[in-house]
C-alpha positions in Angstrom: 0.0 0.0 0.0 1.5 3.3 -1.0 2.1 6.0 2.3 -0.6 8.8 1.2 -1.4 12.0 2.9 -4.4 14.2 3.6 -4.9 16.3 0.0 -6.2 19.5 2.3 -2.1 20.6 1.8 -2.4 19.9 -1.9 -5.7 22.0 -2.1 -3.8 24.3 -0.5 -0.6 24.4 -2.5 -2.9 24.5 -5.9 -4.4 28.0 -4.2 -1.1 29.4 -3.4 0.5 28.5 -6.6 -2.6 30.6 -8.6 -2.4 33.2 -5.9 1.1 33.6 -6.7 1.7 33.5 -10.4 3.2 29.8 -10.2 2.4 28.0 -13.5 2.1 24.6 -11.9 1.1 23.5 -15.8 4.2 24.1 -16.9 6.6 23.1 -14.1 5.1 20.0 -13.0 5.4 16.6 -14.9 1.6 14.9 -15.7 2.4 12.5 -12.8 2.0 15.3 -10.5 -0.7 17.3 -12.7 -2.7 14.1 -12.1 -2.3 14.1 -8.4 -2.8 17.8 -8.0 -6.1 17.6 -10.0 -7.4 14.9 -8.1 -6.6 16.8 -4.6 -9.5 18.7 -5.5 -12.4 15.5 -5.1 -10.2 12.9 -3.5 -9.4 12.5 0.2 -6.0 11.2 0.2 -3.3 11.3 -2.2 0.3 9.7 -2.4 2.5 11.0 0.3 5.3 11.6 -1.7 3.5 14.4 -4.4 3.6 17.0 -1.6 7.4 16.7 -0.8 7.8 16.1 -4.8 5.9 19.0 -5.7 7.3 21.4 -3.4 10.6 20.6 -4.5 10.2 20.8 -8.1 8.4 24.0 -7.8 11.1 25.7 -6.0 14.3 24.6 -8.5 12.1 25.4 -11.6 11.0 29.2 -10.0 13.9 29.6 -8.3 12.0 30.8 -4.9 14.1 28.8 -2.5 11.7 29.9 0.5 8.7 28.9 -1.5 8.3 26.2 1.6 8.1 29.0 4.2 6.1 31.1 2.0 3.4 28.8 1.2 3.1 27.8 4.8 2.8 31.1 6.1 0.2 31.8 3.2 -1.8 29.2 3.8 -5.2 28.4 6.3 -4.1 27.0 9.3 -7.7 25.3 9.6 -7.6 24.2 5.9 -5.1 21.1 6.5 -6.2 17.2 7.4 -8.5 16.6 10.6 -5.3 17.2 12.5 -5.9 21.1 12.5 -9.4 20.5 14.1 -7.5 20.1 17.5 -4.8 22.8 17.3 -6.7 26.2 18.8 -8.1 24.4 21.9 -4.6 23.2 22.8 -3.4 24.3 26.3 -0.1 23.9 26.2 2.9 24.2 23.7 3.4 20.6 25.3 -0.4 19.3 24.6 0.1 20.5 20.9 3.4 18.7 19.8 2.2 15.7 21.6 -1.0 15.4 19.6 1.2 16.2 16.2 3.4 13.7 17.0 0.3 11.2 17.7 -1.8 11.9 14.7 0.6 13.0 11.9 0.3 10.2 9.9 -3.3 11.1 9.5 -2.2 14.1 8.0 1.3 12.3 5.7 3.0 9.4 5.9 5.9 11.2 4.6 6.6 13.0 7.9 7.5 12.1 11.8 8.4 13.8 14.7 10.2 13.1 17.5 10.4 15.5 20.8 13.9 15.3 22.3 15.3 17.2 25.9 17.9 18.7 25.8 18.8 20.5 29.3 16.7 23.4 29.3 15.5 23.2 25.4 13.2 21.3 24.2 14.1 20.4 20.2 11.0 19.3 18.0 12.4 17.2 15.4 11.1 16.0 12.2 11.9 13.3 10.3 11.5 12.2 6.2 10.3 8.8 6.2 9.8 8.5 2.7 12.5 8.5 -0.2 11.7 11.0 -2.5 12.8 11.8 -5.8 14.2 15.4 -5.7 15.1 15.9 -2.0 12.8 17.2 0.8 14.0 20.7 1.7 11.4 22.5 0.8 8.7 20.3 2.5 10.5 20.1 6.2 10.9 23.9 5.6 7.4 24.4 5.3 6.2 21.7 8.2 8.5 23.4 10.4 7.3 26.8 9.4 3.5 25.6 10.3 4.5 24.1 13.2 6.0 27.6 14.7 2.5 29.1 13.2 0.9 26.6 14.7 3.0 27.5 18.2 2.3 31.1 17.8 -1.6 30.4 17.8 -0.9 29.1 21.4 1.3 31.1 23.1 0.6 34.6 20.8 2.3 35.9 18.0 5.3 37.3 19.6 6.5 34.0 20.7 9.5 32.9 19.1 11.5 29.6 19.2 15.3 29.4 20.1 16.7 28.1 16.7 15.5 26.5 13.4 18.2 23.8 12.7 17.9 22.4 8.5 20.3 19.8 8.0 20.4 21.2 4.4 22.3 24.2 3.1 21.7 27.3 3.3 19.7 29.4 0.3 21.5 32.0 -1.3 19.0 34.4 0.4 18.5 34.3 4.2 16.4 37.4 4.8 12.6 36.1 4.6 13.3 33.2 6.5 14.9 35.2 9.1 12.2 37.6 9.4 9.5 35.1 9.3 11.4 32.5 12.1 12.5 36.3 14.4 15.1 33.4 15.3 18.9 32.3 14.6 19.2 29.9 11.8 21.5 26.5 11.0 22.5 25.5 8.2 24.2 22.0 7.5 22.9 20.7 11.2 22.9 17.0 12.0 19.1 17.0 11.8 15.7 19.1 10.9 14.3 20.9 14.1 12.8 24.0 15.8 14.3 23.9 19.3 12.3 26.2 22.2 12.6 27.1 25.9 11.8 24.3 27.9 9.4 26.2 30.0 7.4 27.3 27.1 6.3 23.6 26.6 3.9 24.4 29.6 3.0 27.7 29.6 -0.8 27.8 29.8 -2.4 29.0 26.6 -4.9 32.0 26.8 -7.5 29.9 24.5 -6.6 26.3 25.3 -9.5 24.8 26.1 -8.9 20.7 27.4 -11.9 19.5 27.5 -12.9 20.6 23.7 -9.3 19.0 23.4 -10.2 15.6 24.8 -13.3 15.5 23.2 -11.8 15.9 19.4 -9.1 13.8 20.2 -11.4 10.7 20.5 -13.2 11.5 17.5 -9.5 11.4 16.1 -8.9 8.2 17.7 -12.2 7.0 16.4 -11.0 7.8 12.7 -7.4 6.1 13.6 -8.7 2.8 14.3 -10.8 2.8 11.4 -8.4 3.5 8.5 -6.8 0.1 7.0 -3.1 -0.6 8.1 -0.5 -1.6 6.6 1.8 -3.5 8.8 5.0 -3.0 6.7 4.6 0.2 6.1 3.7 0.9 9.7 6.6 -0.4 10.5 9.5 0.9 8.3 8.2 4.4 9.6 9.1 3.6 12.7 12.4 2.3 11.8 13.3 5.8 10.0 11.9 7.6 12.5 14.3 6.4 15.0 17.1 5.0 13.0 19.2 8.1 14.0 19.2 7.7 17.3 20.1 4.4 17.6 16.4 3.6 18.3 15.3 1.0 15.4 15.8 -1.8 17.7 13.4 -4.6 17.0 12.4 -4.1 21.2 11.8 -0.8 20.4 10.1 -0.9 17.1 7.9 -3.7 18.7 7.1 -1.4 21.7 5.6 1.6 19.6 3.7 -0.9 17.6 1.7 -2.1 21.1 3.2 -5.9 20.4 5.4 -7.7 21.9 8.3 -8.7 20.2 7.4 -12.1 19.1 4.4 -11.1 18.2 6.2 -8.3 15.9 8.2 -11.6 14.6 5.3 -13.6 13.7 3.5 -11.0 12.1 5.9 -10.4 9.6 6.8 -13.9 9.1 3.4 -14.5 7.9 4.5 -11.7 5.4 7.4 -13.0 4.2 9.6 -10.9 5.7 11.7 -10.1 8.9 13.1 -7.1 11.0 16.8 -7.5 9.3 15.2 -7.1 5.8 12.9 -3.9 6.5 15.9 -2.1 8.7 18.3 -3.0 5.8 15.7 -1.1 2.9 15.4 1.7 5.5 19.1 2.1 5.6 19.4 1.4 1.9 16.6 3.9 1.4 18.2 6.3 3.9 22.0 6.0 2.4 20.5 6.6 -1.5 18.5 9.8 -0.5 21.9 11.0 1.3 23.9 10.9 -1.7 21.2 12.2 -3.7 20.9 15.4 -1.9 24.1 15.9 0.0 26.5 17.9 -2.4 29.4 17.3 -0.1 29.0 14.0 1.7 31.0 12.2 4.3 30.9 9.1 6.2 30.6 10.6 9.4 27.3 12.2 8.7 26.3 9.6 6.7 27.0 6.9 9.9 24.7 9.3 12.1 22.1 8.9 9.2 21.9 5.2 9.5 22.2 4.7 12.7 26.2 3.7 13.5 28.2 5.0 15.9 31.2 5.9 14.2 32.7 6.7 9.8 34.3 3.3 9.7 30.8 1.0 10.1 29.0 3.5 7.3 32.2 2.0 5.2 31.4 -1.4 5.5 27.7 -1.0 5.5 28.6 0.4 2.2 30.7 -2.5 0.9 29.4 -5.1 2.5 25.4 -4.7 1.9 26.1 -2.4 -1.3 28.8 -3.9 -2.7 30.3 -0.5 -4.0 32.6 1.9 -2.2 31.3 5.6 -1.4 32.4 7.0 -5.1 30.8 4.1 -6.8 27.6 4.4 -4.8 27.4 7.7 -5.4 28.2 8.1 -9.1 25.5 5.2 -9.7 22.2 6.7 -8.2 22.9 10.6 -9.6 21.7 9.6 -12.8 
């Protein structure tokens, strides 16, 4: 079953390209025409158009903050179900918990992870999908929403610590400085917005818990009753924590409420096991590297898949590749 996402963001993106002057019939391919007409009757499209289409849009028109743009331009009540709950949250802490619960509801392409850090708090997200052209543009534009989204709980003023892009800087810094009213990192060792510990629970004016409780079972409701796919379910997890040394089958088997033989059997009856799904994550995970990374190294690469140190991304390299770094490289750029 293909990862799909909520088409509300398409909708969205289809507005903002006409408000804007983007010719989305000449930039995108019919593969993505198709999916952006169909965001206009269908409920769910494939995960992976949104990140696509982002990216395309920004090469081709050579807006590099087109993600923060469009995010800024957009309805923050015209995304998935997911944006029912966010202006009766009561807490900075109540609102990433219940994006990081229900953000599959909105894309399968996207995770997030909360980690503490002394007296920061850094919200991190996390591609779980390989995509074709790279991803920049699309974690931009999350991120940006999820400061919005911040912003409609604890006022407009508010301001995290630090954005942190694992991707290079744009030529152009200004907007996104302006918008963010933060510091900025470039070429950081993952994608988050990091904030003041104590703002995580800093009551909101208009949270409202009860209204929160209440829609969060009627999101429950609608999470039980979509079809899973067990694989899939499962490889997210794995990126999602592959970094931090987390895609342990223990682990994996823990977020997926099973134990661990029961995580065994269950993809045994599929034909597969742990070993062979972590092994396409990291293959997955090493090809988007290259793909994107105009100056890689092993270190960075090692963190990506999980290894503690250059010389095991080396021999995950020759060993389950069968290619050295150059090789590898020069065979998926073309």
């Amino acid at each position: 079953m293909e990862p799909t996402a909520h088409a509300g963001a398409m909708r969205q993106f289809v507005l903002f390209a006409r408000a804007t002057g983007l010719p989305l019939d000449e930039i995108l391919d019919d593969e993505l025409k198709a999916v952006a007409d169909s965001s206009a009757t269908e409920e769910r499209i494939p995960a992976s158009a949104m990140v696509d289409m982002m990216q395309v849009c920004a090469a081709v028109s050579g807006r590099h903050d087109l993600g923060v743009a469009f995010a800024m331009w957009g309805n923050l009540r015209g995304y998935g179900p997911l944006s029912l709950l966010w202006d009766h949250c009561p807490t900075l802490a109540e609102m990433f918990r219940v994006n990081q619960r229900y953000v599959h509801l909105e894309s399968a392409a996207l995770a997030t992870r909360i980690e503490e850090e002394g007296d920061e708090t850094a919200v991190r997200h996390l591609l779980l999908l390989p995509v074709r052209y790279g991803g920049s543009q699309f974690l931009e534009g999350t991120m940006t929403l999820g400061m919005r989204v911040a912003r409609l709980v604890l006022g407009e003023d508010w301001a995290p610590l630090r954005f942190e892009f694992d991707h290079p800087a744009p030529r152009d810094t200004r907007y996104l400085r302006g918008i963010f009213r933060c510091p900025i990192e470039f070429r950081a060792d993952r994608n988050a917005m990091v904030v003041r510990k104590s703002d995580m629970t800093r009551p909101a004016p208009a949270g409202n818990a009860h209204m929160l409780a209440y829609l969060e079972r009627h999101m429950a409701t609608m999470d039980r009753a979509r079809p899973i796919d067990l694989l899939q379910q499962i490889e997210q997890f794995i990126a999602a924590n592959l970094m931090n040394g987390g895609a342990t089958l223990p682990n994996v088997a823990g977020l997926s409420a099973m134990s661990v033989r029961t995580l065994q059997r269950q993809l045994a009856a599929r034909g597969v096991s742990f070993a062979d799904l972590l092994a396409g994550v990291r293959k997955r995970t090493a090809e988007e590297y290259f793909r994107t990374e105009n100056r890689p190294n092993l270190t960075q690469l090692a963190y990506r898949l999980g290894y503690a140190d250059a010389s095991a991304a080396s021999r995950y390299l020759r060993t389950h590749l069968d290619t050295g770094t150059r090789a590898f490289m020069a065979s998926i750029r073309f």
